[in-house]
C-alpha positions in Angstrom: 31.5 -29.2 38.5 31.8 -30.0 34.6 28.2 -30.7 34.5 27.4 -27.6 35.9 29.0 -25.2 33.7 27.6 -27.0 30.7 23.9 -27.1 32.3 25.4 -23.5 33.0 26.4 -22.9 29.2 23.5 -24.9 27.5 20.8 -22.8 29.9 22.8 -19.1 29.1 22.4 -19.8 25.2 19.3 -22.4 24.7 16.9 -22.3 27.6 15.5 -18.8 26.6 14.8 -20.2 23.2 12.8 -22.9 24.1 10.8 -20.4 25.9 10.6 -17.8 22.7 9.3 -20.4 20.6 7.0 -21.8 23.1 6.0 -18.3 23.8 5.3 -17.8 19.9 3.2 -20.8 19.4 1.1 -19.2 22.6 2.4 -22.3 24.7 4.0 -20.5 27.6 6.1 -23.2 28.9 9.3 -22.9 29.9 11.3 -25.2 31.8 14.5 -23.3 33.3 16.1 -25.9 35.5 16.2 -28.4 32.8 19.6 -30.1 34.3 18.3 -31.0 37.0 14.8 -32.8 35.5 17.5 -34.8 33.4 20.7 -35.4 35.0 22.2 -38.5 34.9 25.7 -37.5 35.8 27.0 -38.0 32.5 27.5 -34.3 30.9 27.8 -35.8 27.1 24.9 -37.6 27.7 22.6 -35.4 29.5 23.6 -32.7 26.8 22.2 -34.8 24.2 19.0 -35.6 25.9 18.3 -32.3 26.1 18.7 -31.3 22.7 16.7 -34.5 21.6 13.5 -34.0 24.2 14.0 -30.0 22.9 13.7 -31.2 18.9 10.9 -33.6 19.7 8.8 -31.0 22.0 9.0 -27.9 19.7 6.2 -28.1 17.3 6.9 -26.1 13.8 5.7 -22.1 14.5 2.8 -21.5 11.6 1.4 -18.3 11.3 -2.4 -18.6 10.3 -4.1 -15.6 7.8 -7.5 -16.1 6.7 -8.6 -15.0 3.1 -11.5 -15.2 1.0 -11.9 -15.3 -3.0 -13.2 -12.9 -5.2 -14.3 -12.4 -8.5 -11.5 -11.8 -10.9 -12.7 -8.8 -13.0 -9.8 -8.1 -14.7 -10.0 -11.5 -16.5 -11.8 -12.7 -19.4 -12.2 -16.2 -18.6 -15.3 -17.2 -16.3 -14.6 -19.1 -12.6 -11.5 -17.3 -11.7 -10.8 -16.0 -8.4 -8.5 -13.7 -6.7 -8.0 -14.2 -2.8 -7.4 -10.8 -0.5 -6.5 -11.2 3.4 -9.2 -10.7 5.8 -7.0 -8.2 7.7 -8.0 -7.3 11.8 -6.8 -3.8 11.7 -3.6 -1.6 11.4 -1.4 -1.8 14.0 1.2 0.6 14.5 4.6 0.5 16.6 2.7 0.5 20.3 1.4 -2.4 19.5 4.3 -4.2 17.6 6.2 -3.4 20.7 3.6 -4.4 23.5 3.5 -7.8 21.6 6.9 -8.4 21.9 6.5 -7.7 25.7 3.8 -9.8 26.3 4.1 -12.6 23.5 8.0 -12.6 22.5 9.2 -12.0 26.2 11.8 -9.4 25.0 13.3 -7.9 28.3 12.5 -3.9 29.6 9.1 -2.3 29.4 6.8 -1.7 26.0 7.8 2.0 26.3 11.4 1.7 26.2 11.2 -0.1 23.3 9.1 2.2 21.4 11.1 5.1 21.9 14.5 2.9 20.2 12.2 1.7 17.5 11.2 5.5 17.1 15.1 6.5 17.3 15.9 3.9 14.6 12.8 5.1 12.3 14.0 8.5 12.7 17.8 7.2 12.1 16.6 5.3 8.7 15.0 7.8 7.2 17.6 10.4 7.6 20.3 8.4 6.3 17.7 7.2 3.2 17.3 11.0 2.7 20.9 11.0 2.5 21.0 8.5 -0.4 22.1 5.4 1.9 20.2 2.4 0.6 19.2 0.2 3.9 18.7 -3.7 4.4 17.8 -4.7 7.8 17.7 -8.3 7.0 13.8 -7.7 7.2 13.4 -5.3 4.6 15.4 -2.8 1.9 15.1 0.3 1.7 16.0 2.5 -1.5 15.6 5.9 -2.8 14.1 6.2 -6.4 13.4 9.3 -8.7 10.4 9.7 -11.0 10.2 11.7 -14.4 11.8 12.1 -17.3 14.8 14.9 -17.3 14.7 16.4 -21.4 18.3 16.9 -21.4 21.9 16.4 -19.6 22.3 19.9 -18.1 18.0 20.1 -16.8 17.7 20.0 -13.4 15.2 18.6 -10.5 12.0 20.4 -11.0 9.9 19.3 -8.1 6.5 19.8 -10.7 8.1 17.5 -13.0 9.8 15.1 -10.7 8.9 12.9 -7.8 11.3 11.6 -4.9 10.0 8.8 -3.6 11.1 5.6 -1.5 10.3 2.0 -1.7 10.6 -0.6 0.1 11.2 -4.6 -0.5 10.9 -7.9 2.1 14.3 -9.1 2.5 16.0 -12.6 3.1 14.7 -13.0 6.6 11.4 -11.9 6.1 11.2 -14.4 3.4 12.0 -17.1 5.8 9.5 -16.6 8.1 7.4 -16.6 5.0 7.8 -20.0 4.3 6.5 -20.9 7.8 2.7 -19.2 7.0 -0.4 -20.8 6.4 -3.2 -19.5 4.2 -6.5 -20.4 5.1 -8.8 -19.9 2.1 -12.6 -19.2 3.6 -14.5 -19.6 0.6 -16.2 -17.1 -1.8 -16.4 -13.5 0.0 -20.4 -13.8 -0.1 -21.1 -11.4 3.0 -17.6 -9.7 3.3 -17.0 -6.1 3.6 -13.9 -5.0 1.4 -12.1 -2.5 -0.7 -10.3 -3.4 -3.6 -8.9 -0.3 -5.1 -9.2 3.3 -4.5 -8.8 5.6 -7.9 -7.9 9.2 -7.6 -9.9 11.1 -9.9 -7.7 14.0 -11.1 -4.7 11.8 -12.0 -6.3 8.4 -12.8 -3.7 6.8 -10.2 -4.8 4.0 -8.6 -3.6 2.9 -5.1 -1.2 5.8 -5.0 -1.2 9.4 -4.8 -4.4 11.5 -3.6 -5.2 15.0 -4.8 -6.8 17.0 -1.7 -10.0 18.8 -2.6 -11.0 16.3 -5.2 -13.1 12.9 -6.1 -11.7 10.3 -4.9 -13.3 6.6 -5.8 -13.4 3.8 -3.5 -13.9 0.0 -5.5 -15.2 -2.8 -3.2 -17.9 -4.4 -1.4 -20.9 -3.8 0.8 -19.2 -0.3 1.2 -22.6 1.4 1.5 -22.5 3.6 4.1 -25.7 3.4 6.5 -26.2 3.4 9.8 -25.5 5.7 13.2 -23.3 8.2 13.5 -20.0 6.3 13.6 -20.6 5.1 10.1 -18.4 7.1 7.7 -15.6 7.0 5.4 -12.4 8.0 7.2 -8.8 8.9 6.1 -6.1 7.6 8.7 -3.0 10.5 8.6 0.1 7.6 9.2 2.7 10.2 11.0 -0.2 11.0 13.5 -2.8 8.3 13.3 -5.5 11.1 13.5 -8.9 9.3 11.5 -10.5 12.5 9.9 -13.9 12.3 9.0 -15.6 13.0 5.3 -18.4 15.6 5.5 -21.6 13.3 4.8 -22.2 16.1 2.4 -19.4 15.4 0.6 -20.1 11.8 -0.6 -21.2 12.0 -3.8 -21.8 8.0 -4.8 -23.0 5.9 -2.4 -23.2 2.1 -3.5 -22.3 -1.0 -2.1 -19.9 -1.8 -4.8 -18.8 1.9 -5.0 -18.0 5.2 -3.4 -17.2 8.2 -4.9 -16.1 11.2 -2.3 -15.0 15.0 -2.1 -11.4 14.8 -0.5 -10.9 17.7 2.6 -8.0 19.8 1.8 -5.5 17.6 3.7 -1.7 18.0 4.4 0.9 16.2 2.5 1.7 13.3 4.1 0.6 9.0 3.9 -2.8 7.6 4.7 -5.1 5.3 4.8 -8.7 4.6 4.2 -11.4 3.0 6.3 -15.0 2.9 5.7 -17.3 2.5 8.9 -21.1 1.0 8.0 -23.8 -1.0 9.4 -24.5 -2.2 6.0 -25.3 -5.2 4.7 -27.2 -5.5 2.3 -30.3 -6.5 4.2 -30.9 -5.4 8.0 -28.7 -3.2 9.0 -25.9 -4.4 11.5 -26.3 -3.9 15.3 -22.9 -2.8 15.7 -21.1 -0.8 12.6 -18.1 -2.3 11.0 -15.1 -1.1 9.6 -12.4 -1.9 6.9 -8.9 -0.3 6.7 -7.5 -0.4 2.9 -4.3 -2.2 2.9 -2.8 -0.3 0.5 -0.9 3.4 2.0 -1.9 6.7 -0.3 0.4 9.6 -0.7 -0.5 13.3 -0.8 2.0 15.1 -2.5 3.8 18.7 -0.9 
């Protein structure tokens, strides 16, 4: 009877995290009657062959990016490199919460999930609007004001200030961190990137947008060429609604560089992908696509 309500215990609080970590490291394995594969009817003993056959099975969890180098143009000295991840795509909550369905074996359905994790976004925000500053353990969140006030008694002039909100990895972010490996592919030789988008009317770079003006695009083999699909797109964050630039309204067109005529868009965060079959020789069978890293910010 002692044995069992340690086996109980030990199963209640360690069994589903030998699963988890299996499940992480895409080894779904999991062994839930391990008392019984290791009983020798001594509880102390048994207890600690567990835990040792549990430290010696679970391999360290790595997390594996891919990156490649690229010219340092900001530098004066020759052979130096700067390495950007080779990033998939954007994924958004759906998908964040389908993974941990399907990968991290949290309980309830996908949909459940997503409509807490909506609650809580909601939740966060309106207390950040409040002035709260929030740590999650995963992140911090803080409010910060932009411009310079002329005197004690001026006031918040929304044309001369900016209310904006950043946010920072935290402690436990950090430690899962520690566990990633970089995998450094070479010199970006037939990559498709974008390394920094420049807004034309206020010389910002990898920040604010000004609808219905030039907006440049820095990378490479951005050259947009192809079928119909190919493009330069501008992904609206709150709604994930890809709107199209006008053809028309592409005013450089280089592999290196692309200059176009921003839409009158709402205020709001987005992103920017650019969709071509170009590359530099024949033209792709299928077009490709990459999604700036970076979020830009239209202004109310």
């Amino acid at each position: 009877m002692f044995w069992f309500y340690i086996n109980e215990w030990f199963c209640d609080n360690y069994c589903s995290i030998f699963c988890y970590v299996n499940l992480s490291s895409r080894k779904k394995v999991c062994i839930p009657f391990l008392g019984e594969l290791f009983s020798l009817g001594y509880p102390v003993i048994d207890f600690i062959y567990l835990s040792i056959f549990i430290i010696i099975y679970m391999e360290p969890l790595y997390h594996n990016i891919k990156a490649y180098l690229y010219l340092n143009h900001l530098s004066s000295r020759q052979n130096e490199y700067i390495a950007r991840i080779s990033s998939e795509r954007t994924i958004g909550i759906t998908d964040i919460c389908e993974s941990a369905i399907s990968r991290g074996g949290a309980p309830g359905t996908s949909q459940d999930m997503e409509l807490k994790v909506i609650l809580f976004m909601k939740e966060m925000a309106y207390l950040l609007c409040n002035g709260f500053a929030v740590n999650t353990g995963y992140f911090m969140g803080n409010v910060h004001i932009n411009g310079v006030f002329n005197s004690v008694d001026e006031q918040y002039d929304p044309e001369k200030h900016t209310i904006s909100i950043s946010f920072n990895q935290g402690e436990l972010l950090r430690q899962e961190l520690r566990n990633l490996h970089l995998d450094v592919q070479g010199l970006a030789n037939n990559v498709m990137s974008i390394s920094e988008v420049v807004d034309i009317k206020t010389g910002t770079v990898n920040g604010i947008i000004t609808p219905n003006r030039n907006l440049k695009i820095k990378g490479s083999k951005l050259k947009i060429a192809g079928n119909g699909q190919t493009g330069v797109y501008l992904i609206h964050q709150e709604t994930g609604n890809r709107i199209k630039i006008d053809p028309s309204d592409i005013v450089t067109n280089h592999p290196s560089e692309l200059m176009i005529a921003l839409p009158d868009i709402v205020a709001g965060t987005y992103q920017v992908e650019v969709v071509t079959q170009f590359t530099g020789n024949a033209l792709l069978k299928e077009p490709r696509s990459c999604v700036f890293s970076e979020v830009l910010r239209v202004n109310e």
